[in-house]
C-alpha positions as CSV (number, residue, x, y, z in Angstrom):
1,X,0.0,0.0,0.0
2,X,1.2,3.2,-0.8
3,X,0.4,6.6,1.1
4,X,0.6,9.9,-0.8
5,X,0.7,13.2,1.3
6,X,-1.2,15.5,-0.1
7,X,-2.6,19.2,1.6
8,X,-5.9,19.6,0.9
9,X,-8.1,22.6,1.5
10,X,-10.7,22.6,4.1
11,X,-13.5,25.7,4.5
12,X,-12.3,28.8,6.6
13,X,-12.9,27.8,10.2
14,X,-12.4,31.4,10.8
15,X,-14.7,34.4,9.4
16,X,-14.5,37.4,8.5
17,X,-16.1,39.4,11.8
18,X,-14.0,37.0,13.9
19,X,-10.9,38.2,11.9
20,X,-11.5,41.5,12.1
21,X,-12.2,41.5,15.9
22,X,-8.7,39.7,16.7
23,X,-6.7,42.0,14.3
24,X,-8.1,45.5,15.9
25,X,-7.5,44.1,19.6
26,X,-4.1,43.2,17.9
27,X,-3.6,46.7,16.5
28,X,-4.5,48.1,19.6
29,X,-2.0,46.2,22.1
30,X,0.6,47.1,19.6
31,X,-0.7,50.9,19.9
32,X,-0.3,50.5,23.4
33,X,3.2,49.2,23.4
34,X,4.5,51.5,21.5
35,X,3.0,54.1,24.0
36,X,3.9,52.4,26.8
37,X,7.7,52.0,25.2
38,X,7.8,56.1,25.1
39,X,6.9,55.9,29.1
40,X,9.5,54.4,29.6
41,X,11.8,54.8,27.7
42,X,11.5,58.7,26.6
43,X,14.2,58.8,24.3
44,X,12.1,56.9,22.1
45,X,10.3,59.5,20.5
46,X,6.5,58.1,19.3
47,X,6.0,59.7,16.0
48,X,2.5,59.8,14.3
49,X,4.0,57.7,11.8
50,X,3.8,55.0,14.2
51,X,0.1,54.8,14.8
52,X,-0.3,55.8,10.9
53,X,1.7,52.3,10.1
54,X,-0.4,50.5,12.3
55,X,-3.5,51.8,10.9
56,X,-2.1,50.9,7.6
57,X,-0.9,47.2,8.3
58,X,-4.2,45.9,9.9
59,X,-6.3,47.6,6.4
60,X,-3.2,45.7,4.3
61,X,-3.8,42.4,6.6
62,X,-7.7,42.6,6.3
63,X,-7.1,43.2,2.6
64,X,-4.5,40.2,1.7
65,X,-6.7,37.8,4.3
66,X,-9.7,38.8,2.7
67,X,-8.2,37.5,-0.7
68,X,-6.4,34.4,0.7
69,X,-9.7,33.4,1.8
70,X,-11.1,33.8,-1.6
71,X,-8.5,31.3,-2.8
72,X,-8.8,28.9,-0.4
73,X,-12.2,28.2,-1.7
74,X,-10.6,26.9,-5.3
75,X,-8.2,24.4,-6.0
76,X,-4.9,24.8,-4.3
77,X,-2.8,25.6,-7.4
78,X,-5.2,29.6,-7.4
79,X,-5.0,29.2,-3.8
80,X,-0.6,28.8,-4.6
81,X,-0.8,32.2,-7.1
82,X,-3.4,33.9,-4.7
83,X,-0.5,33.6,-1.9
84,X,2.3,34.6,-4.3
85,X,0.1,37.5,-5.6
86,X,-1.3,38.8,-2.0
87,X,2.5,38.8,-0.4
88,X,3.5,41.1,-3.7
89,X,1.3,43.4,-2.9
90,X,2.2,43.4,1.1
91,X,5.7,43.9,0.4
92,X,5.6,46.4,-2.6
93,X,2.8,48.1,-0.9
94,X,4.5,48.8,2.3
95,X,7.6,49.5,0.5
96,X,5.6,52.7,-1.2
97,X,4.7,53.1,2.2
98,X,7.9,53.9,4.0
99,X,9.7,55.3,0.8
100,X,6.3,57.9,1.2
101,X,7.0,58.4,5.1
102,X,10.8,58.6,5.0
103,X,10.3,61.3,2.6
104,X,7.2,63.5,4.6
105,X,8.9,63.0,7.9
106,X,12.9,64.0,7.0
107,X,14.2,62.9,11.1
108,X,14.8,60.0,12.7
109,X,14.7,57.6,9.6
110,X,16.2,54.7,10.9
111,X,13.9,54.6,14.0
112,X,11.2,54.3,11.4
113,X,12.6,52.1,9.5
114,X,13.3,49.9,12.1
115,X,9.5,50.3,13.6
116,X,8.1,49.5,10.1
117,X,10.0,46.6,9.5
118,X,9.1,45.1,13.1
119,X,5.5,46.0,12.2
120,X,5.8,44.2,8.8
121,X,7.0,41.3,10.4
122,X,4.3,41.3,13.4
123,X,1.2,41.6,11.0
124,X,2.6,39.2,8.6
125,X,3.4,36.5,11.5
126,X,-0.3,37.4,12.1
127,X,-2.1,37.0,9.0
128,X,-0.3,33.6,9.1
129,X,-1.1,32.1,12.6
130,X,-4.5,33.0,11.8
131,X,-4.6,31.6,7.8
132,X,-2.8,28.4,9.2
133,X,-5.9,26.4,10.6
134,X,-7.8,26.7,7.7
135,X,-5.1,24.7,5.8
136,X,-4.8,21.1,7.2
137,X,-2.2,18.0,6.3
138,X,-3.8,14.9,5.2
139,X,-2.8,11.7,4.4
140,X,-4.9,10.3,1.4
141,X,-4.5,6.5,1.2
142,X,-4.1,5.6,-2.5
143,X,-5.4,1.9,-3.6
144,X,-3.1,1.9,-6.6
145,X,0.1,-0.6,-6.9
């Protein structure tokens, strides 16, 4: 008997108002650490730009989860291009993104930078952990010799 691993598909387990709930308590503890970094640490000047990029992540998450979910109702090779296609636009979008801050806000450009990229990272990890269930290993037994 041969087994064949194969990842199959299954419906969201998560929707859309569950998502949406979990990402702005996300943005907001991040909001809050950010403020509660400049308490204590003043020399870590907050900066609108902060709040701005978290604003802008958590639309850019709901947007790119919003189509992944799409895709996971085809067939896994759309749902393949859909993933390729969705972290394009994250990464070119957030790109424009800090180019366009950098530019407006001429000071403290590495500390932006640095902020940005750590948000990147954080929504990204978060769009993930919460896309992961709905994709599930399983083991399909195949009758063939």
């Amino acid at each position: 008997m041969k087994r064949e691993w194969k990842v199959i598909f299954s419906p969201p387990r998560y929707s859309m108002p569950k998502f949406l709930l979990k990402i702005v308590l996300f943005s907001l503890f991040l909001a809050f650490a950010l403020y509660g970094i400049n308490y204590i640490l003043p020399q870590f000047e907050i900066v609108p730009f902060y709040f701005v990029s978290i604003v802008f992540f958590m639309l850019l998450t709901i947007l790119v989860y919003s189509m992944l979910l799409k895709g996971l109702k085809q067939e896994s090779k759309k749902f393949v291009y859909a993933f390729y296609f969705t972290t394009l636009i994250r990464l070119f979008g957030s790109l424009l993104m800090l180019l366009i801050s950098m530019l407006i806000m001429g000071k403290n450009n590495l500390n932006q930078a640095v902020v940005f990229i750590i948000l990147y990272f954080l929504f990204t990890g978060f769009e993930i952990v919460n896309l992961f269930p709905n994709l599930r290993p399983e083991i399909k037994e195949n009758q063939n010799k």
